[in-house]
N, C-alpha and C positions, 0 to 999 in steps of 0.2 A: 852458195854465193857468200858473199864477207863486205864488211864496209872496208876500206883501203885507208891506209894513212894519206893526209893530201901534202905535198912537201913546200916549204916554204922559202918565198926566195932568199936567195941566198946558198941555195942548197945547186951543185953543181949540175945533175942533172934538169935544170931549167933551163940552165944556158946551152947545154948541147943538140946538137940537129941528132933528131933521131934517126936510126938505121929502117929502113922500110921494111916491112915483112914480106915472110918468104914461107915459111911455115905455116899450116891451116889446121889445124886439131882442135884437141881438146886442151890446152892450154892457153889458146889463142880464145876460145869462145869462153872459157871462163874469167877470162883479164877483160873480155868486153862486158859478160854478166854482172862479174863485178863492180866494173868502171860506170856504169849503168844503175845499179844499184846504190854505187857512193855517189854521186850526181844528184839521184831523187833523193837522197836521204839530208844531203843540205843545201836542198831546196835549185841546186844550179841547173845555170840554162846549159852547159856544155864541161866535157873535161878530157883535158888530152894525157894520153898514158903515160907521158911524161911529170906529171904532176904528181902521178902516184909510182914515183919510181920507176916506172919502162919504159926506156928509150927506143919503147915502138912508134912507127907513125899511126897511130890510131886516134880515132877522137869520138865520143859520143856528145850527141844535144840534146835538147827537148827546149821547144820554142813556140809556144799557141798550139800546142796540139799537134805539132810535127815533132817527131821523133824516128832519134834510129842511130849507125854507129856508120860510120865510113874507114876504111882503112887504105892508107898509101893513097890518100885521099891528092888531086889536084886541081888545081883551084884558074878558073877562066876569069875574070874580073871586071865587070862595066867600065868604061872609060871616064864613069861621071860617080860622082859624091852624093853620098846619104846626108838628110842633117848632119850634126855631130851631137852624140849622146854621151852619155857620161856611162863608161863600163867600168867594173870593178873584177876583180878576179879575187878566186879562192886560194891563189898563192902570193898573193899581196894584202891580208885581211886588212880591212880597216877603210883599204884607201878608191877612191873614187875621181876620174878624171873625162872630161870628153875626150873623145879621137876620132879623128877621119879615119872614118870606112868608101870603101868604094858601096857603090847605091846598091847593085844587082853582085849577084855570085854564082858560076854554076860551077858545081863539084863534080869529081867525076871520081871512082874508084871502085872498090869489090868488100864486098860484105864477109862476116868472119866465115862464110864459105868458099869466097873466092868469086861468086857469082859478081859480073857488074853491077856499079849500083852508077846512079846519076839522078842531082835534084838540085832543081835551083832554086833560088832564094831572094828577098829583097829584104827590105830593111832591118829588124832584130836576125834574121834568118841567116839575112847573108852576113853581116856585122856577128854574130857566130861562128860562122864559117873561119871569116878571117882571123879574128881571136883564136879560135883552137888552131887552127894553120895555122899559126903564127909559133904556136907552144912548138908544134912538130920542129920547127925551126930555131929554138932557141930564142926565141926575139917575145919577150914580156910587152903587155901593152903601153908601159908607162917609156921604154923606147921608140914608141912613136908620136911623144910629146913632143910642144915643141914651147920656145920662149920662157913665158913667167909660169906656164902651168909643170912643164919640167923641172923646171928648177923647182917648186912648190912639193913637185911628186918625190923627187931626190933628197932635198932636205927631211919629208914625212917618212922616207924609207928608213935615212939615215936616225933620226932622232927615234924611231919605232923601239929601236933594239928587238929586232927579229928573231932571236935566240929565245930571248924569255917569253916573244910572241908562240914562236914554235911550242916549247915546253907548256904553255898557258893552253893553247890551242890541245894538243895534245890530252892534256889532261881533259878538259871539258867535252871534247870526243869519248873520251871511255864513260862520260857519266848522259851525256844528250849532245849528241852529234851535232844536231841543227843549231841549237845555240851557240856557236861557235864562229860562224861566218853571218856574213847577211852585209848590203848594201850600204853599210857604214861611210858616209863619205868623211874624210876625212881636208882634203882640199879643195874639191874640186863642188860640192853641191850636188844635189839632186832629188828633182823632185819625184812622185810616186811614177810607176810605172814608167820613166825614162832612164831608171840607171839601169846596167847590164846586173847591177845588183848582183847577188852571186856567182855571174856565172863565171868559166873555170878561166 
């Protein structure tokens, strides 16, 4: 297994809808080993293959004790809304915003075997779900901002200078991974235990 580089926005592959898989080997279980292993290593609640380069629809979480990977993963979705929490993502370091999530989530898809898999979900759980689904699709949390916290989260991208964020991040990965990210908010506030904090 290997820690992954995690890519930062800006970087095209975030914006692209990934290609669903079709292949089931040994290539496939080691991009989820992997994907798996970079997740627990800085501390995140989820991370979609996109983030580390592969425009697979794959996504792993770990979330109170639920854990596991889904692949070609889709998504059923309550008709009703969860509070709103403040998530932060491992490809926007720094920045921290609430978002509406829908309340409940059931997933449906097949494990790097191919076996079905389905599990549902409520609030961090399901609010997982949709963030890493969201990855598979191109679409970053901070495009489902809306008003003054958008604007807040746009200006904090724009002023970031992402490039040297990248290169910054980078280097501190080769020397302690996990110091690297973490729940930093930057606009948005957040108290303990309600930011998505790390996750992907």
């Amino acid at each position: 297994m290997a820690i992954l580089n995690i890519r930062i926005i800006g970087d095209p592959v975030l914006r692209t809808v990934a290609d669903p898989v079709t292949e089931f080997g040994p290539e496939l279980a080691k991009l989820v080993a992997d994907m798996t292993e970079t997740m627990e290593d800085v501390d995140g609640a989820g991370l979609a293959a996109p983030q580390v380069g592969v425009s697979k629809r794959v996504f792993t979480y770990r979330i109170d004790g639920v854990e596991g990977h889904i692949i070609n993963p889709v998504l059923e979705n309550s008709g009703d809304y969860q509070p709103d929490h403040v998530e932060g993502c491992l490809s926007i370091p720094g920045l921290g915003f609430p978002v509406r999530r829908f309340r409940a989530t059931k997933v449906t898809g097949v494990d790097m075997h191919g076996n079905p898999v389905s599990i549902e979900g409520e609030g961090m759980l399901a609010r997982c779900f949709q963030h890493e689904n969201d990855h598979l699709d191109g679409i970053l949390y901070t495009d489902r901002l809306e008003g003054e916290d958008r604007k807040a989260a746009l200006r904090s991208i724009r002023n970031a200078n992402y490039d040297a964020v990248t290169e910054r991040t980078t280097a501190k990965r080769a020397k302690s991974v996990g110091s690297s990210f973490g729940g930093a908010s930057v606009g948005g506030g957040s108290a303990p235990g309600s930011s998505f904090g790390a996750a992907g």
